[in-house]
N, C-alpha and C positions, 0 to 999 in steps of 0.2 A: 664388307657390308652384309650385315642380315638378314634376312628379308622371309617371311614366312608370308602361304597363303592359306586361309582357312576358307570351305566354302559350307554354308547352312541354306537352305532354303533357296529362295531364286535371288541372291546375291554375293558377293563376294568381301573376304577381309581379309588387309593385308596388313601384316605388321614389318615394320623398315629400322631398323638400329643404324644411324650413321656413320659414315666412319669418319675416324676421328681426321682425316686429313681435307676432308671433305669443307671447299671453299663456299660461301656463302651463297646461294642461291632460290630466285623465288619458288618457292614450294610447288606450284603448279608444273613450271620446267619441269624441277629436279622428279618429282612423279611421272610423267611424261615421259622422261629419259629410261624409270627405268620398270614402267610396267607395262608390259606387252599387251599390246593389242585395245590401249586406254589411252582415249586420246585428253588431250588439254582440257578442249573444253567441258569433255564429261568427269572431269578432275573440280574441274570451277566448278559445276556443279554440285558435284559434293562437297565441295568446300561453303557454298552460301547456303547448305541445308544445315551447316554443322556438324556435318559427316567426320572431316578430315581433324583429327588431335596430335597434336605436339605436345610431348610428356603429359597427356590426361587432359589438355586444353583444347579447343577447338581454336582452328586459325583462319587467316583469308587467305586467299588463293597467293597473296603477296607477298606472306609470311617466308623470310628467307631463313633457307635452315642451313642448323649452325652442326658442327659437330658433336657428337655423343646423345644427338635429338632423338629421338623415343618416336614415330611417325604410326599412327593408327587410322586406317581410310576404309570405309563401309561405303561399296559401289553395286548399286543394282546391275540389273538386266548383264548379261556377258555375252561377245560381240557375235559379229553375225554369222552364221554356219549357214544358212541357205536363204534362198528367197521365197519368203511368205507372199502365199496367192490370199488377197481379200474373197469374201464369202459370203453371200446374202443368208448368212444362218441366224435361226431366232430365238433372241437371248431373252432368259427371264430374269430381268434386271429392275432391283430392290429399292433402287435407291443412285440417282446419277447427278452427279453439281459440275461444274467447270473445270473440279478438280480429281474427281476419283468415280468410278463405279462401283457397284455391289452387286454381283450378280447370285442367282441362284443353279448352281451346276447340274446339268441333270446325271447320271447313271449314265455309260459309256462315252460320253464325251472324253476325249481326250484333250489336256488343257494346252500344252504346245509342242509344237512340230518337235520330229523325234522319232527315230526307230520305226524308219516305213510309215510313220503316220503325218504326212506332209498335208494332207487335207482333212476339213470336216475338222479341224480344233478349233477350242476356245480362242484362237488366236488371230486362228483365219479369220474367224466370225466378227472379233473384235477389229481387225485389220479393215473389215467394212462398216462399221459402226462408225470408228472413229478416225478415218479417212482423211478427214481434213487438218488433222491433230500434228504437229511438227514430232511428236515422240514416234506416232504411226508410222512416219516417213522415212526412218531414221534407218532402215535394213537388220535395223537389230531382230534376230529371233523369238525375243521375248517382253515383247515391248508393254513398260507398264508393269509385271509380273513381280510380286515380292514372295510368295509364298502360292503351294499347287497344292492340287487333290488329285489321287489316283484317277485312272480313267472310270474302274467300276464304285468309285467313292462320291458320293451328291452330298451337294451344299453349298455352303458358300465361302465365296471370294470376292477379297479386293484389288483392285485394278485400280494405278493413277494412270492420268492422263496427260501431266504437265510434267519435264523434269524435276521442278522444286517436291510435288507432291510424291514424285516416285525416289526420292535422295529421303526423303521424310519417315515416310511409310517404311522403307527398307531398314531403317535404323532402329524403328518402334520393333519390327520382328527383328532384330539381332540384339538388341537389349531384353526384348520376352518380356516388353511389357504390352503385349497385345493377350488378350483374353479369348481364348476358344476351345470350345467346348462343342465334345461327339456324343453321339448318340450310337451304340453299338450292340448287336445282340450276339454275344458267347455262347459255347458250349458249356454245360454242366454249372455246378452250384456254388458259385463263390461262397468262401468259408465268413469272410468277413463282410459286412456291409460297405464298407468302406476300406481302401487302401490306397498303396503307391508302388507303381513298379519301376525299379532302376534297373539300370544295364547298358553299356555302351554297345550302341548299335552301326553294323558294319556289312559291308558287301560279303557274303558266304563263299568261302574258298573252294567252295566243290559247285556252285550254282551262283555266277556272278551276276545274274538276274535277277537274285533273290539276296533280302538283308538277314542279316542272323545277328543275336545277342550274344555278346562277348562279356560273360560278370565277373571274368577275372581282371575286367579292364584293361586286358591287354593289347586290345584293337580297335578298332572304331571310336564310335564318338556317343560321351554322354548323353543319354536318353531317360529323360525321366516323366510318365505318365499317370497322373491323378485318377483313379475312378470311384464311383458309389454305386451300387445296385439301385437302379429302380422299379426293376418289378422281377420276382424270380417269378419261371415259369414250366417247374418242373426239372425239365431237363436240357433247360437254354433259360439265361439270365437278359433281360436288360440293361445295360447301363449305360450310364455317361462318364466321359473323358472328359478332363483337361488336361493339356499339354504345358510343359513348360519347354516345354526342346521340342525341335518340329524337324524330326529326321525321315528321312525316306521309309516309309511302311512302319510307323512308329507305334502306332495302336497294333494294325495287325501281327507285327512281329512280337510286342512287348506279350500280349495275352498268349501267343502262340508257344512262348518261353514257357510259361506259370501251367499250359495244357489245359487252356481255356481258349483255343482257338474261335476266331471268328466264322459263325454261322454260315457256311457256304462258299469260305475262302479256300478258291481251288490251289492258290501259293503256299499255303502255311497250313495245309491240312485240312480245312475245316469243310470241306464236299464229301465228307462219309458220317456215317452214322457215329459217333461219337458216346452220345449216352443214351439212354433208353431201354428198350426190350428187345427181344426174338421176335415178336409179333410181327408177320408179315404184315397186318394193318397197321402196324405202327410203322413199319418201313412203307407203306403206301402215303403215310401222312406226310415223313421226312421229304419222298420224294416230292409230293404235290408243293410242298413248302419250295423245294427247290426249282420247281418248274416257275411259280411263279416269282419267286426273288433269284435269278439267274445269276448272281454276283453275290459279293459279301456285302454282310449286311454291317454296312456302316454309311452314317450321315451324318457332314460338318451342321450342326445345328444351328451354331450360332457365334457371331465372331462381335469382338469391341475392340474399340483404339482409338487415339485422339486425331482426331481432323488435322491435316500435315498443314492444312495453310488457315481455318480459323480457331482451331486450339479446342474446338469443341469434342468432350466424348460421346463417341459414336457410337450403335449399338443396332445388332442386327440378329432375329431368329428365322429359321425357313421352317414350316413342317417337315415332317416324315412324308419321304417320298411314297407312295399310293406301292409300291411293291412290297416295300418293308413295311410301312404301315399294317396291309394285308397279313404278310406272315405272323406280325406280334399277336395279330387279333386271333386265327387264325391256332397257334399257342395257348392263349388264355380258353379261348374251347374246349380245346383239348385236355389240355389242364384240369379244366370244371368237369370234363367229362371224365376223366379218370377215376376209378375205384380207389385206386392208391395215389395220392396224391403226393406222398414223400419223394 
């Protein structure tokens, strides 16, 4: 038997070839039996979100599979790795129904447990929010979770609440028909107003903390990121993203490729002076810049997707957080004040 797993964002997919000797069996078992650490019922699950495809079809959890079947299963959240402490921490939340929340992330938050950061995440927080919620309960790590932001990344994100909304939502981002769109400030002057950058992006073989783009396609996984300039400002750009592939560090690696590093990203470069002059007043301004946007300057602006349980498109923007906000303005000053404005 075949059996591949591919992992994107906060969920998992698996593809299953049968083998041909393989006796009749309900689907739900036969997945049970042979995927680690998934149980039955979060099988049923994705089976009545329409998760779960037999040769391109979606099936019920009844469906017995036959030989030579084609098995295709899109499963949120992955099981539990430790136990999440609830958190009286206070969320700036957009928008909340029976079924999902929208929150707004601020800058350092980290979104779930992970690598020495067991407190103080978006997790914990939610872990006390939604308490009473049977997903809450469930010991999973990442309960709810379909897609993250960096810890120094603000904006926003969605959270279900209910399994049907989180089998739903996970499917929307593995199919890329969710809409989201960044707001980011680069180093130096884009040539074009508009473009797209490809490159399959992958864990860096000399620094496995950090992703690197691979354009000979040799490794990692397709990455492709939409942007247009909207406001050049000298010697740092504004613009916005859209994603259509939502890989680990995808903006900031993709611009870091092209040597357009993100504004004050201390991973991929972008905490030294980049472009500009000699002027020590001009290194007094970079620095003030960086004292007061401490991290890289990027924020999830704004996300859309269809409502998992009433089919409605949903649509969400946050401002610019007050740090980055500052520094854009802060640029345009400068800018104005310039002699040379080239």
């Amino acid at each position: 038997m075949e059996e591949q797993q591919e992992q994107q964002e906060l969920y998992e997919h698996f593809r299953i070839a049968v083998d041909k000797g393989q006796g009749l069996l309900r689907i739900d078992k036969f997945l049970a039996n042979r995927l680690e650490n998934v149980s039955r019922t979060r099988i049923q699950g994705a089976a009545d979100a329409g998760n779960i495809l037999v040769n391109d079809r979606p099936v019920k959890s009844s469906y017995k599979v036959k030989p030579g079947d084609i098995i295709s299963i899109v499963l949120p959240h992955p099981p539990r790795e430790t136990e999440i402490i609830p958190e009286k921490i206070p969320l700036d939340i957009l928008f909340e129904d029976d079924h999902l929340l929208v929150v707004n992330k601020k800058a350092g938050m980290v979104v779930h447990p992970g690598h020495s950061n067991y407190t103080g995440t978006l997790i914990n927080a939610l872990m006390y929010h939604l308490k009473d919620l049977p997903l809450f309960r469930t010991g999973e790590i990442r309960p709810g979770l379909v897609h993250r932001l960096d810890k120094n990344t603000s904006g926003i994100l969605v959270i279900a609440k209910t399994e049907i909304a989180h089998n739903r939502l996970a499917k929307q981002f593995f199919d890329r028909s969710t809409e989201r769109k960044y707001q980011a400030l680069v180093w130096g002057n884009l040539k074009e107003d508009e473009g797209t950058i490809t490159g399959n992006i992958g864990r860096n073989p000399r620094d496995r903390t950090k992703m690197t783009v691979f354009f000979d396609g040799s490794q990692g996984k397709p990455g492709i990121t939409h942007y247009r300039v909207l406001e050049r400002l000298g010697y740092v750009n504004l613009i916005e993203c859209q994603l259509e592939t939502g890989r680990t560090h995808q903006i900031r690696v993709h611009f870091q490729s092209v040597k357009h590093p993100l504004f004050n990203d201390d991973e991929y470069g972008g905490d030294k002076i980049l472009r500009g002059t000699t002027f020590s007043k001009y290194r007094q301004f970079i620095n003030n810049c960086f004292r007061i946007l401490p991290r890289h300057a990027l924020h999830a602006k704004s996300l859309g997707f269809i409502h998992p349980v009433t089919g409605k498109r949903m649509y969400f923007e946050s401002e610019l957080p007050d740090d980055m906000a500052l520094v854009i303005e802060k640029w345009r000053n400068y800018t104005i004040g310039r002699e040379d404005p080239g």
